[in-house]
GUNUTOR-710703 format. One record per residue (C-alpha): residue number from 0; x, y, z. Coordinates in steps of 0.05 Angstrom, whole numbers, plus 32768, in hexadecimal, padded with zeros to 4 digits. Example, Ala and Ser with C-alpha at 12.3 -4.5 7.8 and 13.67 -1.06 7.14 Angstrom:
NODE num east north   up
NODE   0 80F6  7FA6 809C
NODE   1 8111  7FEB 808F
***
This chain:
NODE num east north   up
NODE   0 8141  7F97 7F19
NODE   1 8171  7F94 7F56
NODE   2 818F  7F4A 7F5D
NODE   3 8188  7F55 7FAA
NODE   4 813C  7F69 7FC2
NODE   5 812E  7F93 8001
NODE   6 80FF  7F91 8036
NODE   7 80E4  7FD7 8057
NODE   8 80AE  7FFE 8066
NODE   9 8074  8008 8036
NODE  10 8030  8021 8036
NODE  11 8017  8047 8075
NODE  12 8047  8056 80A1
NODE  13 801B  8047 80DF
NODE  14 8013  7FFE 80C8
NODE  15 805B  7FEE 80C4
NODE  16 8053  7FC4 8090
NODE  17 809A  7FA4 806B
NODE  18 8098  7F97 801E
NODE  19 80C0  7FAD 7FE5
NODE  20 80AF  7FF0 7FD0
NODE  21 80CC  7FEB 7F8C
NODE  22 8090  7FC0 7F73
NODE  23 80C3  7F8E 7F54
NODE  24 80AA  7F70 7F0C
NODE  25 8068  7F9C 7F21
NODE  26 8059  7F75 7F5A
NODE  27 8044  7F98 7F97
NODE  28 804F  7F73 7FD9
NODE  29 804B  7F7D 8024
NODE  30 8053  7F55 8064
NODE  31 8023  7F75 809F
NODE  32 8028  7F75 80E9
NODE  33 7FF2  7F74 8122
NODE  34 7FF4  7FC5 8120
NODE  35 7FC3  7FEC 810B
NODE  36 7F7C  7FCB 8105
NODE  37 7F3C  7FC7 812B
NODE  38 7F3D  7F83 814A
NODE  39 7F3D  7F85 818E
NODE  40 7F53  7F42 81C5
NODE  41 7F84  7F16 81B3
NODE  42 7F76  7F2C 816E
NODE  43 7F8E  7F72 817C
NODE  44 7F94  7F97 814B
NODE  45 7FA3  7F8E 8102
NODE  46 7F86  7F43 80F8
NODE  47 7F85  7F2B 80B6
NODE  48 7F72  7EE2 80C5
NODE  49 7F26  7ECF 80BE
NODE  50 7F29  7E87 80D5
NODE  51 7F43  7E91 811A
NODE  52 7F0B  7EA7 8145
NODE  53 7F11  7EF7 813D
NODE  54 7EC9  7F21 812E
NODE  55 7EC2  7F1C 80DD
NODE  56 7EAF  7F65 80DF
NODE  57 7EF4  7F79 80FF
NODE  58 7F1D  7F46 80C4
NODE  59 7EF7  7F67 808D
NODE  60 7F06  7FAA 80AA
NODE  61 7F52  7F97 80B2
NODE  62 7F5E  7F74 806B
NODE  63 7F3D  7FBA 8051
NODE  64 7F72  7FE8 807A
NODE  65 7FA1  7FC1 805F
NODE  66 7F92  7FC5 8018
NODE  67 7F83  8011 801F
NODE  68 7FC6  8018 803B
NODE  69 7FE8  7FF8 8005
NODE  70 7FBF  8027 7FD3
NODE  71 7F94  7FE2 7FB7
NODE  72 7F4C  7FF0 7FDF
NODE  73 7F31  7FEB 7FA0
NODE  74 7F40  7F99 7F94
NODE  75 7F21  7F83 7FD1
NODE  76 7EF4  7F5E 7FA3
NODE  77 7F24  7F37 7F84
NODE  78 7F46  7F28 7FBD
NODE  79 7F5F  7ED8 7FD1
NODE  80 7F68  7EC5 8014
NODE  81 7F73  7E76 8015
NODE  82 7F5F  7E45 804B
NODE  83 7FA3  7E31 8067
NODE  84 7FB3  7DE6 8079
NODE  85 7FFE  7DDD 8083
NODE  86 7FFC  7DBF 803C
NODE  87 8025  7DB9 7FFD
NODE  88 7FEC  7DCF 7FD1
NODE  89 8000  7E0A 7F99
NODE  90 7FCA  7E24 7F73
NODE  91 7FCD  7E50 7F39
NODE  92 7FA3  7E8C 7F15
NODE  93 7FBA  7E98 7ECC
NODE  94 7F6A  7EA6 7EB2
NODE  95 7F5E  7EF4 7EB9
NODE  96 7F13  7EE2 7EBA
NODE  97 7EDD  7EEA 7EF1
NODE  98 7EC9  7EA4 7EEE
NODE  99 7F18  7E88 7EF9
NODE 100 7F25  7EBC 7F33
NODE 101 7EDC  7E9D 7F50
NODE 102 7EFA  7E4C 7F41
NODE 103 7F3E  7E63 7F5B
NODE 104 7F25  7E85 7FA2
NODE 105 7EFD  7E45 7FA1
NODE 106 7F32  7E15 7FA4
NODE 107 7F58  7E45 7FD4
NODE 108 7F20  7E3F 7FFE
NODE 109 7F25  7DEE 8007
NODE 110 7F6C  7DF4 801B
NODE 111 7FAC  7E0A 7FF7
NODE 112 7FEB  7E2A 801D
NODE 113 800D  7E51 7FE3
NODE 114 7FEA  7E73 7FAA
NODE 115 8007  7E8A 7F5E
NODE 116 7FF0  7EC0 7F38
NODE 117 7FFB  7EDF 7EF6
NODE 118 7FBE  7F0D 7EF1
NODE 119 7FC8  7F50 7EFC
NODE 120 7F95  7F71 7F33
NODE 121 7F91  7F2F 7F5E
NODE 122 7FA8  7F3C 7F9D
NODE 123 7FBE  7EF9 7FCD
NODE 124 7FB2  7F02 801F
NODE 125 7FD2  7EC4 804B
NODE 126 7FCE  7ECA 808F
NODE 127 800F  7EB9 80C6
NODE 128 801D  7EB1 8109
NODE 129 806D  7E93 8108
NODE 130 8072  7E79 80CD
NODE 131 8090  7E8B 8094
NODE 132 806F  7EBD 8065
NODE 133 808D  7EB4 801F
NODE 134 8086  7EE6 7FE1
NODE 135 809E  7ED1 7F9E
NODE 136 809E  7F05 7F6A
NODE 137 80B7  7F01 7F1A
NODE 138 80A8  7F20 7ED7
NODE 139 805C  7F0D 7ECA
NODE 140 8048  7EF9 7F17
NODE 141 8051  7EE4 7F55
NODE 142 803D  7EAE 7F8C
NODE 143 8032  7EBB 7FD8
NODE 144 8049  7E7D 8008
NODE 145 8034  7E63 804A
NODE 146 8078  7E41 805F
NODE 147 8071  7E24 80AD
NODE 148 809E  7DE6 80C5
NODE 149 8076  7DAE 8091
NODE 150 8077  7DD9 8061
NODE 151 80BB  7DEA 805F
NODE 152 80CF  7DA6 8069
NODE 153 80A2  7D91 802E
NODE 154 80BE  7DCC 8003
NODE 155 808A  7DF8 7FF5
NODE 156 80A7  7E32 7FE7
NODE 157 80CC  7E0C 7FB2
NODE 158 8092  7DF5 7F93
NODE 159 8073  7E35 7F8D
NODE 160 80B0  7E54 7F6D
NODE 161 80A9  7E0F 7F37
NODE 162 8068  7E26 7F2A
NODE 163 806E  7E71 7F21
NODE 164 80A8  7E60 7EF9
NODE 165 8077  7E37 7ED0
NODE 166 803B  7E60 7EBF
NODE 167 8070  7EA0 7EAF
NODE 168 8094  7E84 7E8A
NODE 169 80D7  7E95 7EB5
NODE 170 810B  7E72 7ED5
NODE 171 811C  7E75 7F23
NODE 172 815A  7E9E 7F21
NODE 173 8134  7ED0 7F02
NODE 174 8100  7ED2 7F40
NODE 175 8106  7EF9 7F87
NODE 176 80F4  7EDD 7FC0
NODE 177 80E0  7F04 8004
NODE 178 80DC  7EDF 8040
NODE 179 80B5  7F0B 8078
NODE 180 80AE  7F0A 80BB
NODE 181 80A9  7EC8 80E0
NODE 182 80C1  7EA7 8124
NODE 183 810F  7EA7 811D
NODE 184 8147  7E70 812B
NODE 185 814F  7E8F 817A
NODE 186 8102  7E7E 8184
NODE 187 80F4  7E45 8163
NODE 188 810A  7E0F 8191
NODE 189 80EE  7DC5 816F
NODE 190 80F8  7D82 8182
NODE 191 813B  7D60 816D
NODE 192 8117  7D2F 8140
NODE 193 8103  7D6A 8119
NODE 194 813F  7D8B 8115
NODE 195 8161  7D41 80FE
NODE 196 8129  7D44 80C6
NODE 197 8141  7D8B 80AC
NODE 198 8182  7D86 80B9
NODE 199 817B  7D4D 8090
NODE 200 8154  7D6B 8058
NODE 201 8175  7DB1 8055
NODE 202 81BB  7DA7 8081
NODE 203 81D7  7DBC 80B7
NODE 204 81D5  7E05 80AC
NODE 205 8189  7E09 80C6
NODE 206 819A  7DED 8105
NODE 207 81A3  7E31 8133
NODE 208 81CA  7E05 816D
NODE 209 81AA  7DC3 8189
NODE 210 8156  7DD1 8184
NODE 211 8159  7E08 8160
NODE 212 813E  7E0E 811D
NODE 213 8143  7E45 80DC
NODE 214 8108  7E37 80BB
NODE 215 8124  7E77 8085
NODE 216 8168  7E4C 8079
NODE 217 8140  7E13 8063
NODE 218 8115  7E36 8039
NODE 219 8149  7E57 801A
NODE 220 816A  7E1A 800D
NODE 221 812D  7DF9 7FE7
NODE 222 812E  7E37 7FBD
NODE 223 816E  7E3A 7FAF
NODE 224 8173  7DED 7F94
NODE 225 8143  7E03 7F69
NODE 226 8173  7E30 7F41
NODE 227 815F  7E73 7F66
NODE 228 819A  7EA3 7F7E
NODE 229 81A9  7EA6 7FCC
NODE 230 81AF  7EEF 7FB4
NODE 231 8160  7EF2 7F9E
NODE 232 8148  7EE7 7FDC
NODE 233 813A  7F12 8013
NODE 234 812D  7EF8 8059
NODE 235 8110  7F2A 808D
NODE 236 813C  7F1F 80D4
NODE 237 80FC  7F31 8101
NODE 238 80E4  7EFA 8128
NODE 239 809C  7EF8 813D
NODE 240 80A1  7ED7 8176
NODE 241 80D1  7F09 8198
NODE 242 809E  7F53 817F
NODE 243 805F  7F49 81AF
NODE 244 8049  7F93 8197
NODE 245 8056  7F8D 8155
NODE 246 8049  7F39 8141
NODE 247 8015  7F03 814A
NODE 248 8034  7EC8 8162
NODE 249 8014  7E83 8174
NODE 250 8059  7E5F 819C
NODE 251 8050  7E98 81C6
NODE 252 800A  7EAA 81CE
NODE 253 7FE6  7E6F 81BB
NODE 254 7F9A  7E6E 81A0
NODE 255 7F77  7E8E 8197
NODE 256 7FA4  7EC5 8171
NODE 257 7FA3  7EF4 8137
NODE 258 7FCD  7EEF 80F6
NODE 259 7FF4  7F18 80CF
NODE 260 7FFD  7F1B 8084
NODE 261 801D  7F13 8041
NODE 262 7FF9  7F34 8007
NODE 263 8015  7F3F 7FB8
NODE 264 7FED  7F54 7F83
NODE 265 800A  7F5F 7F33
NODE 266 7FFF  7FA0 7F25
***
């Protein structure tokens, strides 16, 4: 296993989707873009998010090309797509049975912003629009992260990488960590109150001049205080904000707007 994971293209070309086409520890993962599906609007065209207003026909569609293009059209049934809330909940799946994937997308469904699995054939879809799309992945399973400004500042990714840790059986230098594509430092102007609250939590490093903020430095910095190598992580340089064609983005479009995704599945 390479000590320094990779992001490039994977699946079908015309997508332009970014994972890590080594599959590391068996995982499969992928970070989409807006090209590629049938949703037309504001939604145009590869939508994967059903809660913001798009036709439910077109999502479905979408979520399907994107599985098919990542050679998994045949888990759509198992598929978990949570309801996300800007939280610091982390569920977990460690029951291969029908009825714990049924109690599991259940509790996803009342709210839960990062999700760990160790089944295999469970495949995790969390939808973005600037913020930070986080994939752990280690021997035995992996956890998919919704990481925007409270949940970075609350450590979520951290907590996810706890957990995982926990129901593998691992430790966190032995986990990667891919960070994909989100609204970067240059973009993300906040209020200086914030940026004292982050700079306070994380340091100065994700501070990006005076109102800019690095949401990926802080998150890296949560992960590494939890004992996992700067060297394990992988943080895609693509900001969302600034790729009209190719990204949803809410700071610059506003609602209603699609959403892009994060998926992983243990194969």
């Amino acid at each position: 296993m390479c000590d320094n994971p990779q992001l490039g293209a994977v699946g079908a070309p015309e997508l332009e989707l970014l994972g890590d086409a080594s599959r590391p520890f068996g995982v499969a993962l992928a970070f989409s873009g807006r090209v590629g599906g049938v949703s037309g609007g504001p939604y145009r065209s590869l939508n994967i998010g059903n809660r913001v207003g798009d036709d439910p026909a077109c999502v479905a569609r979408n979520r399907r090309i994107l599985l098919e293009a990542l050679g998994a059209g045949a888990l759509e049934d198992a598929l978990v797509n949570p309801k996300q809330v800007h939280g610091t909940t982390v569920l977990s799946l460690t029951d291969p049975s029908q009825a714990a994937l049924a109690a599991f997308r259940e509790e996803a469904e009342a709210g839960a912003d990062a999700l760990c699995v160790s089944v295999p054939g469970v495949p995790v879809l969390l939808g973005f629009a600037d913020c930070v799309p986080v994939v752990l992945a280690c021997e035995g399973g992996f956890a998919v992260v919704h990481s925007g400004w409270r949940g970075t500042l609350a450590c979520i990714a951290e907590k996810a990488l706890l957990e995982l840790t926990r129901i593998t059986g691992t430790e966190p230098r032995e986990v990667r960590a891919y960070l994909g594509p989100h609204i970067q430092a240059a973009d993300y102007e906040v209020s200086a109150e914030l940026l004292d609250r982050f700079v306070g939590e994380f340091g100065p490093g994700v501070a990006a001049g005076e109102r800019h903020l690095s949401l990926a430095r802080a998150i890296t910095c949560a992960l590494t205080s939890a004992g996992m190598p700067e060297a394990h992580i992988c943080a895609s340089e693509i900001s969302t904000f600034s790729e009209p064609e190719r990204y949803f983005s809410h700071r610059r479009d506003g609602a209603p707007s699609g959403r892009q995704g994060a998926i992983a599945w243990l194969s």
